[in-house]
C-alpha positions as CSV (number, residue, x, y, z in Angstrom):
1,X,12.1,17.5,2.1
2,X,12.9,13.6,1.5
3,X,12.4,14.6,-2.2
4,X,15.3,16.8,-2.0
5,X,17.4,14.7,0.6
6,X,16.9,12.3,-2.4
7,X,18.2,13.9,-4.9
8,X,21.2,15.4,-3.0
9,X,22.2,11.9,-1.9
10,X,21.8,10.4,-5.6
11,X,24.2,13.7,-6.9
12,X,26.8,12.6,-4.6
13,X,26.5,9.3,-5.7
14,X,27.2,10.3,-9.4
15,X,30.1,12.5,-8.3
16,X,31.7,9.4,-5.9
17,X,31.2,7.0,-9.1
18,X,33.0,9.1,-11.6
19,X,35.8,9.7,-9.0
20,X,36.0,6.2,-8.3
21,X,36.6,5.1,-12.1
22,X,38.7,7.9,-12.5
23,X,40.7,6.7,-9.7
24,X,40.5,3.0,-11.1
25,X,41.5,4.1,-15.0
26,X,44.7,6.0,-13.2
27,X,46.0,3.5,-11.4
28,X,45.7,0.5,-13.8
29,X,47.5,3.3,-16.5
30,X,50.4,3.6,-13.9
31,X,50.3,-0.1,-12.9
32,X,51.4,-0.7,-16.7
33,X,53.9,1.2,-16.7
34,X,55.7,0.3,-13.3
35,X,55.0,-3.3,-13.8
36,X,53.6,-3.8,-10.1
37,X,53.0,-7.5,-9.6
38,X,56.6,-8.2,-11.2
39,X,57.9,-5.1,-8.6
40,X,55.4,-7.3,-5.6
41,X,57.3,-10.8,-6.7
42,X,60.8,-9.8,-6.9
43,X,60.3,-7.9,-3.4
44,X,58.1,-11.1,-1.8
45,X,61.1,-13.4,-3.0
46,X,64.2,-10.2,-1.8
47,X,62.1,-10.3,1.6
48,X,60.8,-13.6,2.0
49,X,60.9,-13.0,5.9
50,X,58.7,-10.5,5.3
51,X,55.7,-12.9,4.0
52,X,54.9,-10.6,1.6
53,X,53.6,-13.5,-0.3
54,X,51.1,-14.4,1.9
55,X,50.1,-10.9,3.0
56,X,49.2,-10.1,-0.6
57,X,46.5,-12.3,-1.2
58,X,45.2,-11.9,2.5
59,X,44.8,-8.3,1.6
60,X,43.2,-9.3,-1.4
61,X,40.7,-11.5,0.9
62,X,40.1,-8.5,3.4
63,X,38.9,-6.5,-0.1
64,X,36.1,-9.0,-0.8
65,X,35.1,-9.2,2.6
66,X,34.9,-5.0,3.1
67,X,32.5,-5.4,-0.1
68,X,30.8,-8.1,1.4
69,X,30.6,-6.1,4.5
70,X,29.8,-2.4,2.7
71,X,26.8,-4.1,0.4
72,X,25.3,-5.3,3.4
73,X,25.6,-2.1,6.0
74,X,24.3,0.0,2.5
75,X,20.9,-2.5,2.6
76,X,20.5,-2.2,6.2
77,X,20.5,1.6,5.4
78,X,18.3,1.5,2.4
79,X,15.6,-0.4,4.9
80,X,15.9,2.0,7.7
81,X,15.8,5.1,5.3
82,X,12.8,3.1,3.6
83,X,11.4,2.7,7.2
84,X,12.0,6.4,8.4
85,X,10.2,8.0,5.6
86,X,7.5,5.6,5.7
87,X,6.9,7.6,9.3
88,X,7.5,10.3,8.5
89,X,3.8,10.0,6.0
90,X,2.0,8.6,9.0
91,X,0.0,10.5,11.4
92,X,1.1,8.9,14.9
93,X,-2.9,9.5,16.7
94,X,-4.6,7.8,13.8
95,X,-2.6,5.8,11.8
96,X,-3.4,7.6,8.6
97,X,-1.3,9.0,5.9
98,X,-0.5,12.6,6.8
99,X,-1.0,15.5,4.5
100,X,2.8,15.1,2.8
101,X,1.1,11.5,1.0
102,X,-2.0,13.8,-0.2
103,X,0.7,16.8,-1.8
104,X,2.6,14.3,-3.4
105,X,-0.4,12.8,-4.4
106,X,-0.9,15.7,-6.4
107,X,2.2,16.3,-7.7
108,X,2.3,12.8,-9.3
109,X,-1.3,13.6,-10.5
110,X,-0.6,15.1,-13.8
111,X,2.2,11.5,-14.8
112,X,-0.5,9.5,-13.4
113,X,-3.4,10.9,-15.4
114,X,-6.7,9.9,-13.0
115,X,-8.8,12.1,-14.0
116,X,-11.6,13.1,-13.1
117,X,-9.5,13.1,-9.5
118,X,-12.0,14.2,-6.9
119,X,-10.8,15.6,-3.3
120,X,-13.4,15.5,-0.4
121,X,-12.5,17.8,2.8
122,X,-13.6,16.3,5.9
123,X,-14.2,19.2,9.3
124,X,-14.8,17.2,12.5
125,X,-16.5,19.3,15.8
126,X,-17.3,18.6,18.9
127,X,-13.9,16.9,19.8
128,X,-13.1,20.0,21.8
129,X,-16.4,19.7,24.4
130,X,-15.6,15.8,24.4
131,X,-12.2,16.9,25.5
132,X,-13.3,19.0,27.9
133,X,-15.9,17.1,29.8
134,X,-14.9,13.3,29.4
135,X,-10.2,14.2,28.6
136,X,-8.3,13.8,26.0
137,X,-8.2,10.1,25.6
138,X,-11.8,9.6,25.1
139,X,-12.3,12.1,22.9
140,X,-9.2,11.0,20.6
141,X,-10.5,7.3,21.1
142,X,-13.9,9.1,19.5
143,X,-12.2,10.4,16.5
144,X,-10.2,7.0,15.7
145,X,-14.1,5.7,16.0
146,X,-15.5,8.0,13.8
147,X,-12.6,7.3,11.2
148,X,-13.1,4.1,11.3
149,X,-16.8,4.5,10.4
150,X,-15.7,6.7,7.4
151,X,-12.7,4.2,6.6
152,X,-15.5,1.5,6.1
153,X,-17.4,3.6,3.5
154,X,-14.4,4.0,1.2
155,X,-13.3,1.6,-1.8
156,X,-10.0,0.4,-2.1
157,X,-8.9,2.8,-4.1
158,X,-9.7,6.1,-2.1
159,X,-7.7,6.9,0.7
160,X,-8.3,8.9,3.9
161,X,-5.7,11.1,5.2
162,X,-5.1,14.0,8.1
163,X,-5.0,17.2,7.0
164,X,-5.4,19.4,10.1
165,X,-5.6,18.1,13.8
166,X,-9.4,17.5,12.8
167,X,-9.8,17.8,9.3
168,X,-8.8,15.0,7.2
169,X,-8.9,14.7,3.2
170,X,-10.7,11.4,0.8
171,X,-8.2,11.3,-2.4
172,X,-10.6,9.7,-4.5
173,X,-8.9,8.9,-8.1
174,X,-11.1,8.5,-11.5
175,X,-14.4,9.7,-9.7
176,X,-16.1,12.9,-11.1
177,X,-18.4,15.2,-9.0
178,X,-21.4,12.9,-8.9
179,X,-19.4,10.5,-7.5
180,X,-17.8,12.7,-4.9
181,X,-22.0,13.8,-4.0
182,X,-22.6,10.0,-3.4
183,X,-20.0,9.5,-1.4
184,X,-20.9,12.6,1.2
185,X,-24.2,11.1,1.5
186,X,-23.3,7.5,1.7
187,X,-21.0,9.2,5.0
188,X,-23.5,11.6,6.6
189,X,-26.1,8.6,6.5
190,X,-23.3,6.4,8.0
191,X,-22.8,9.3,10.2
192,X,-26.7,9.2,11.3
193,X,-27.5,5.5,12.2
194,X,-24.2,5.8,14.4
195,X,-25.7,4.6,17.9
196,X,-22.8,5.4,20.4
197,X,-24.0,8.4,22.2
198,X,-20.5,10.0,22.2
199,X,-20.1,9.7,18.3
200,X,-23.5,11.4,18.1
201,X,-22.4,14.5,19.8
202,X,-19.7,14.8,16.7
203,X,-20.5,17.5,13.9
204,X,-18.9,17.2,10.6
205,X,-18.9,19.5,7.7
206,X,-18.2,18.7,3.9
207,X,-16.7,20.0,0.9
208,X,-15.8,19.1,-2.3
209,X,-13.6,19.5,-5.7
210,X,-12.9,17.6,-8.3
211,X,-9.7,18.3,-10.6
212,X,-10.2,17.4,-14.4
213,X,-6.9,18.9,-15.8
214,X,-3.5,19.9,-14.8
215,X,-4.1,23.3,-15.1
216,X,-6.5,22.9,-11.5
217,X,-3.8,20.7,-9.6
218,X,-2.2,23.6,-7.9
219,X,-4.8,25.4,-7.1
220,X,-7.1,22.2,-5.7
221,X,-6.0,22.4,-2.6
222,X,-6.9,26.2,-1.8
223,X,-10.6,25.9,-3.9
224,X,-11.0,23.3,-1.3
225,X,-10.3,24.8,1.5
226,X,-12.8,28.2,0.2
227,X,-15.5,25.4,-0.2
228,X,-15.5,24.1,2.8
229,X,-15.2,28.2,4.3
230,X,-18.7,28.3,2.1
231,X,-20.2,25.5,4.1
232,X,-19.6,26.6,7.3
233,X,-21.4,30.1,6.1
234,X,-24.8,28.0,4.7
235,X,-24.9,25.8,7.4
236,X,-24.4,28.7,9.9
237,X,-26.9,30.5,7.5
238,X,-29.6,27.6,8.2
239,X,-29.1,27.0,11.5
């Protein structure tokens, strides 16, 4: 959507430009032939109670101070819109980047060429008996402590974002599948030597994909999501 808000905005601004010099290019053609600073003299000096004389150039003044005026109200806009869609990529429990930042993400993928691009998907239970025994707060205070545990085993190029209300997506760029493995591990033994008896309670469930070529960019998303279907089934399967 701010994609397309973009665009519209930056067609009107093409079509308000070319009517502007349009508008300009008449007027100085017609100014030439009417002679109007000679018609603006002779009427300042025919009506000098008037003060057309001094009106003129006070007008003139008023002009520069409008741009002045317009340039300035246009960057205060520019900031706020800046601001706005900067929200509108956050998710406002956790302070993550929302599931819009991972899309386009992935629609930039193919200009950005990162491949091997790996994407690891993130199921969190046990937030709903947390919920219901100790209330909401503590169990969303346990999930921002949990993400923070998983935030601290990421590099500074991966980033964590919500996907779901408890599933949440690792965009990790140039890593290939053996990479993606390490990482899982690196998290479930993170996820083991937690000691707050709250976090314990918390189950997660992982799974994978890793995107090589354009050709698997639009379909990521849904592979991941049947991977993660598939280990739900082994681990129900082993338990």
């Amino acid at each position: 959507m701010p994609d397309k808000i973009k665009d519209h905005i930056k067609k009107r601004t093409i079509k308000d430009l070319y009517v502007i010099c349009s508008v300009v290019i008449s007027s100085f053609i017609i100014f030439c032939f009417i002679d109007t600073f000679e018609l603006l003299y002779k009427a300042s000096r025919k009506f000098e109670q008037l003060e057309l004389d001094e009106i003129i150039p006070t007008l003139i003044v008023s002009s520069f101070c409008f741009i002045a005026f317009s340039y300035r109200r246009w960057k205060e806009a520019k900031y706020l819109s800046l601001y706005c869609e900067e929200l509108s990529l956050i998710d406002p429990l956790t302070h993550l980047p929302n599931r819009r930042v991972i899309e386009k993400l992935l629609t930039d993928l193919p200009q950005s060429a990162q491949y091997p691009v790996s994407l690891i998907l993130i199921d969190i239970q046990g937030l709903q008996s947390i919920k219901e025994r100790l209330g909401l707060s503590l169990a969303e205070h346990s999930l921002i402590q949990y993400l923070n545990h998983v935030t601290d085993q990421l590099t500074a190029s991966q980033l964590i974002a919500q996907w779901h209300s408890e599933q949440f997506i690792i965009y990790c760029p140039d890593t290939n599948i053996n990479l993606a493995k390490q990482l899982i591990n690196e998290l479930e033994t993170a996820h083991q030597h937690i000691t707050n008896s709250i976090l314990s309670e918390i189950e997660v469930t992982y799974a994978y994909e890793s995107i090589f070529s354009d050709e698997q960019v639009s379909e990521a998303l849904a592979v991941l999501e049947d991977n993660l279907h598939k280990s739900h089934l082994f681990n129900k399967i082993n338990n």
